[in-house]
C-alpha positions as CSV (number, residue, x, y, z in Angstrom):
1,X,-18.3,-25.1,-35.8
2,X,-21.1,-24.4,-33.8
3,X,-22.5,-20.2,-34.3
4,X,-24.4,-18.7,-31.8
5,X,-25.9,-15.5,-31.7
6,X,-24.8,-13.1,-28.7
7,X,-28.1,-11.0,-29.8
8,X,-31.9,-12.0,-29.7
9,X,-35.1,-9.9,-30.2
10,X,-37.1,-8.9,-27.5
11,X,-40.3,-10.8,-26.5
12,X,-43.5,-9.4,-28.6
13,X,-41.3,-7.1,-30.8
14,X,-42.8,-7.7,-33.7
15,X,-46.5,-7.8,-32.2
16,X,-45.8,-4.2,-31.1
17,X,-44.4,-2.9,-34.0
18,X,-46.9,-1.8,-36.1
19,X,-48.7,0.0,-32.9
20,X,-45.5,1.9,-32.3
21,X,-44.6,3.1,-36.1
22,X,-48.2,4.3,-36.1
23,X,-47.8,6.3,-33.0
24,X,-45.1,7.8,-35.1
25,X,-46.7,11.4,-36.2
26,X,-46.5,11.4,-40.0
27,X,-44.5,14.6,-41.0
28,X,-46.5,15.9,-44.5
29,X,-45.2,19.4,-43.8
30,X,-44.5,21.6,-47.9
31,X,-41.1,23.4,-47.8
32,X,-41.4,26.8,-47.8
33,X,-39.9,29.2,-50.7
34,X,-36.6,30.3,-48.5
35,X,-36.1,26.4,-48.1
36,X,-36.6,25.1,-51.3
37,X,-34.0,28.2,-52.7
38,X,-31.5,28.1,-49.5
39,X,-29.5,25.4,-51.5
40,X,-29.1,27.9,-54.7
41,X,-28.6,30.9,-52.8
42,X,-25.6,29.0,-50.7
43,X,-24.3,27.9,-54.1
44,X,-24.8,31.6,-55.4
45,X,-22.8,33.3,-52.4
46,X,-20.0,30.6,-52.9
47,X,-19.6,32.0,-56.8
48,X,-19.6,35.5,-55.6
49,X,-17.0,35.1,-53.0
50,X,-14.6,33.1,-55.1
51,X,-15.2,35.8,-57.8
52,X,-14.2,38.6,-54.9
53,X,-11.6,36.6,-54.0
54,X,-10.2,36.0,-56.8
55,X,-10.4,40.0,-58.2
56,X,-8.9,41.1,-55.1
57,X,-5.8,38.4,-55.8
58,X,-5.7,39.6,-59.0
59,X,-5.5,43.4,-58.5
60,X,-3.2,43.3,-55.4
61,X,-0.6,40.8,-58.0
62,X,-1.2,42.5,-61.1
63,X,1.4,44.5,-62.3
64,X,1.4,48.0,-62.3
65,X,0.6,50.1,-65.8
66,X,3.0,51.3,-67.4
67,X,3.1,55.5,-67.5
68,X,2.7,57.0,-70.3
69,X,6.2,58.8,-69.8
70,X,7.5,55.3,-69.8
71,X,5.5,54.2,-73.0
72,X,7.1,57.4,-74.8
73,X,10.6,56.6,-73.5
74,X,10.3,53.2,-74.9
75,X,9.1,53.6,-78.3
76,X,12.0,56.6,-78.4
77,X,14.9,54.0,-77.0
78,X,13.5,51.2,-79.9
79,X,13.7,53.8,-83.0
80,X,10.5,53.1,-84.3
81,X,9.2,55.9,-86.4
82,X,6.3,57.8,-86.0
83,X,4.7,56.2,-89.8
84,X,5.3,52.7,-88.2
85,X,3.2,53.3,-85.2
86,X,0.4,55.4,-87.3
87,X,0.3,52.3,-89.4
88,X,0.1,50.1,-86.5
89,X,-2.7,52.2,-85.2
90,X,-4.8,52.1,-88.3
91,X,-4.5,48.2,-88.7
92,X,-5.6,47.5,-85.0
């Protein structure tokens, strides 16, 4: 089996490379504050929208409270007394 390579480097490559990565500007350039940060403050809006988000879901599926009309006609239609919930009251 005989392999042959379809691919071969070009003449004085290697010569020239080390010319070439030196003409290559060197970048030493510090981050500034706003950079360094931008990561966290992403990550920060992402918790405060999934927290709005997931209020507004909440409220809008929430059920509605129950009046305090309704909360009277229940405890009459149950017959609990009045000493039964004034115990209740003073244990919780």
């Amino acid at each position: 089996m005989n392999k042959k390579l379809n691919y071969s480097v070009p003449d004085g490559y290697f010569e020239n490379l080390k010319t070439r990565l030196s003409a290559i500007p060197q970048q030493q350039e510090t981050p500034g504050r706003l950079q360094r940060f931008t990561p966290y403050l992403a990550l920060a809006a992402c918790f405060a929208m999934a927290i709005m988000v997931g209020s507004i879901v909440l409220n809008r599926t929430a059920a509605p409270a129950a009046s305090d009309d309704e909360i009277i006609e229940y405890l009459i239609d149950s017959d609990i007394t009045l000493a039964q919930i004034e115990d209740y009251l003073t244990l919780y």
